[in-house]
N, C-alpha and C positions, 0 to 999 in steps of 0.2 A: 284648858290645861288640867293634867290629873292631877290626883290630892293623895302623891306616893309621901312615903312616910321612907329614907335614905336609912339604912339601920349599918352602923357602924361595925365594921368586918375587925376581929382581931386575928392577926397573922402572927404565927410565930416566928419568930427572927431565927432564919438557919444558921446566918453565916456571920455575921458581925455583930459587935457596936463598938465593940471599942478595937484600936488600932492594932494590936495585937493579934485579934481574933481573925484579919487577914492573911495573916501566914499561912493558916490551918488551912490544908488542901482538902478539899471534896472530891470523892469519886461517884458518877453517876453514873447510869445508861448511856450508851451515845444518842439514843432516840430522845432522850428526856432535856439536855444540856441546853438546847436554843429555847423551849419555854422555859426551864429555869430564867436564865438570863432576863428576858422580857418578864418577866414577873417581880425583878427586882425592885423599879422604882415603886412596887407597891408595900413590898416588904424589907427592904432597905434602905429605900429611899436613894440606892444607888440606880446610875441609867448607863449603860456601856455598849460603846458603839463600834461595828465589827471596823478593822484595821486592816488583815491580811492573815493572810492562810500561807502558810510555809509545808507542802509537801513533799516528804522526802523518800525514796524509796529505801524498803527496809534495806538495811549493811550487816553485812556480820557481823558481829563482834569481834575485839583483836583478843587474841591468846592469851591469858593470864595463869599467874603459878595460881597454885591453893595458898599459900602465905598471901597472897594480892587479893583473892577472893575472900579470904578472911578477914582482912580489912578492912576495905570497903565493899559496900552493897556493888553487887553486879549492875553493870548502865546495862539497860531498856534501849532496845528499838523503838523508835518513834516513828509512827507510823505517817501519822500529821499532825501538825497544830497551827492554831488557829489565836489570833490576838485582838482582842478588843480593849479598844481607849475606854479614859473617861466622858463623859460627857460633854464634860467641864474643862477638858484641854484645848491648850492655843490651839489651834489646826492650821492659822496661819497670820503672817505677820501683820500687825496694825499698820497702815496708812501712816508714815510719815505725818503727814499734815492733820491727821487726826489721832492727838494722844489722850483721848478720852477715853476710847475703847468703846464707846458707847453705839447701838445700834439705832438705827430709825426702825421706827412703828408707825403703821397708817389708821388712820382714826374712820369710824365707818356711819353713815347712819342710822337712823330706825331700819330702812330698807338695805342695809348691806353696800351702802353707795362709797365709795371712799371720798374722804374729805380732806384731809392733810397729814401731813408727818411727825410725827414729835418725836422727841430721843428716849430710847429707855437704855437701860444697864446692859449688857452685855454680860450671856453666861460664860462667856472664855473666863477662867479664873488660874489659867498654865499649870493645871492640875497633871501631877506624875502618874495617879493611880492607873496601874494597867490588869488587864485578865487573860491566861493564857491557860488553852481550852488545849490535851493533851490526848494523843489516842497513841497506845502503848501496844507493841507487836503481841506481847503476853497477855492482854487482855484487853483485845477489838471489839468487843460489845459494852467495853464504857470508858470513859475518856477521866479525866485527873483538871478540876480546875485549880489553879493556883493563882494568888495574887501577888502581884512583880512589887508595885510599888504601895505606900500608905497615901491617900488623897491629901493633895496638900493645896493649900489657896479658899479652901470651903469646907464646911461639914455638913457632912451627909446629913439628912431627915432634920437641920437647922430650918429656922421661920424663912430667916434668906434663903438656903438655901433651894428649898421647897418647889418656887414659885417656877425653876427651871425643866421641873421631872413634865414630861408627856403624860399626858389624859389619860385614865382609863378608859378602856374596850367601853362598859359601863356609861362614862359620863358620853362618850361619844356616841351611843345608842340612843341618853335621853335627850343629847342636842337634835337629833336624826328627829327623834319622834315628836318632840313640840315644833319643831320646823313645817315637818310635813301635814300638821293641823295649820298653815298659815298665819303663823304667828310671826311677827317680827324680828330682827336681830336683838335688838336691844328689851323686847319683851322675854326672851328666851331668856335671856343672860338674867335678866334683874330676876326671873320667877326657878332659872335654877342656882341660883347665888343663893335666893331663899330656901328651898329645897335642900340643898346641902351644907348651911350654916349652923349644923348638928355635930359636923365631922371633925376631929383632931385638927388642929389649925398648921398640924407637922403631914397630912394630907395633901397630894395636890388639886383632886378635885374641889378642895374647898373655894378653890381660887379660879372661878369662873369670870375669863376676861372676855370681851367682845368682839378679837381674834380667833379666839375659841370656839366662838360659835360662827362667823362670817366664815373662817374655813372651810367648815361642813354646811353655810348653807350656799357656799362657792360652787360646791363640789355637786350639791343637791341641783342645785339651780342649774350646772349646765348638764346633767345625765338626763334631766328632764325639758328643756329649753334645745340644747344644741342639738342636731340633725349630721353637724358634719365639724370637723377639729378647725376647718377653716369659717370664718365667723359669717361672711357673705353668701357664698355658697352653702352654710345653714339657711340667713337668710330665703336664699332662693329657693331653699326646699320646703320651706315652711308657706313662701307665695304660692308657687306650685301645687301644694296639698291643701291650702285654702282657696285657688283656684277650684281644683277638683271636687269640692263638698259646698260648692256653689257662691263664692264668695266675688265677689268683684275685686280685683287685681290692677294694677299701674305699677309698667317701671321706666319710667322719664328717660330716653337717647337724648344722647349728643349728636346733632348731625352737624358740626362745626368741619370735619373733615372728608372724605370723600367716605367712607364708613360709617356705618351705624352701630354706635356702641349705649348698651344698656349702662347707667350712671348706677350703680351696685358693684363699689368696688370700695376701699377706703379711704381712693382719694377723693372719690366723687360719686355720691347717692341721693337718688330719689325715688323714694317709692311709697305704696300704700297698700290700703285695700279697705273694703267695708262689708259688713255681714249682708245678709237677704234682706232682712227687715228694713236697713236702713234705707234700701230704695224705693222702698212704701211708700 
């Protein structure tokens, strides 16, 4: 494992901290708007997740005196807009039979094995706060974000709150890379827990759980392991190519019926294989 030194990033807060400061509209790029957003839970501690897209084609405007235009601001064509929740909203209803709210978590071990379930907290917290992404017939090369509602049920960049923001790009690079030196799940976790025990504790990456890393070495393990999305038929590809590079091969039929059927399925398997040497 390397001996990186984690050096603590200050961002400056564009858009919030206190509940007020959501009203304040932003106008950006249209090219700029979806990496704003994902860069949030780093610099706000906010994470907001797309909803729906309302596209409308432009309308004309209806006829207004100069006394009416003087009044009020002239309405905007909207070209499209686009709405994203909070993170932290119900998305859907509890289970009757379960008013805990709480979720299961699978527990994993040194080797990524899953071993059993326990309950954790559940980030639903029936938060209102919403974002609405605006693209104006008057000015199509950048869009108007506005915030509908103030986050209610949690606070943002809070110690609780924290532990529900997504990984950075970052922490998921250096799970990647101690993985791939064949380190352990649980070696991983415990030496980047230490690694990043420098960082603001209002951070998410400080909070390196062993889900965190089992996901990406889920992910690692079968881009490098699987052959084919069906788990047998990798199997079989992988006997097949250790066939070919001279390995000795077995796969156990059933002759119980008039047919001969290879047991490599997942109701019923048998097979092996052994390298060259072993038949020395």
């Amino acid at each position: 494992m390397s001996n990186q030194q984690v050096e603590t990033e200050v961002v400056e807060n564009p858009i919030l901290f206190d509940a007020t400061a959501q009203r304040v509209d932003t106008t950006l790029p249209v090219v700029e708007y979806p990496s704003f957003i994902k860069r949030q839970p780093q610099e706000t501690g906010e994470c907001w997740v797309y909803k729906t897209t309302n596209k409308k084609k432009p309308v004309r405007e209806t006829q207004e005196s100069e006394n009416q235009l003087h009044k009020r601001q002239r309405k905007q064509t909207v070209v499209w807009t686009r709405y994203y929740r909070c993170h932290r909203a119900t998305i859907r209803e509890q289970n009757d039979n379960n008013n805990s709210g709480d979720e299961e978590e699978e527990l994993y071990d040194d080797d990524g094995i899953k071993t059993r379930p326990v309950q954790k907290k559940t980030k639903q917290a029936k938060c209102l706060a919403s974002l609405k992404v605006t693209c104006y017939m008057d000015d199509i090369n950048n869009v108007v974000i506005s915030y509908l509602h103030e986050h209610s049920g949690h606070t943002p960049r809070s110690i609780e709150d924290v532990q529900f923001l997504p990984k950075s790009d970052k922490l998921n690079e250096r799970i990647l890379e101690e993985l791939c030196k064949g380190y352990n799940v649980r070696s991983v976790r415990e030496y980047l827990q230490h690694e990043y025990d420098s960082l603001p504790i209002t951070n998410r990456d400080l909070y390196v759980n062993t889900v965190d890393v089992y996901n990406i070495f889920y992910k690692y393990r079968e881009e490098r392991c699987a052959k084919d999305t069906v788990d047998f038929a990798s199997v079989k590809k992988w006997l097949d190519k250790f066939q070919d590079e001279g390995y000795h091969v077995w796969v156990d039929q059933d002759t119980s019926d008039d047919t001969v059927t290879e047991l490599l399925s997942e109701d019923q398997f048998s097979f092996g294989f052994s390298a060259p040497w072993q038949k020395e």
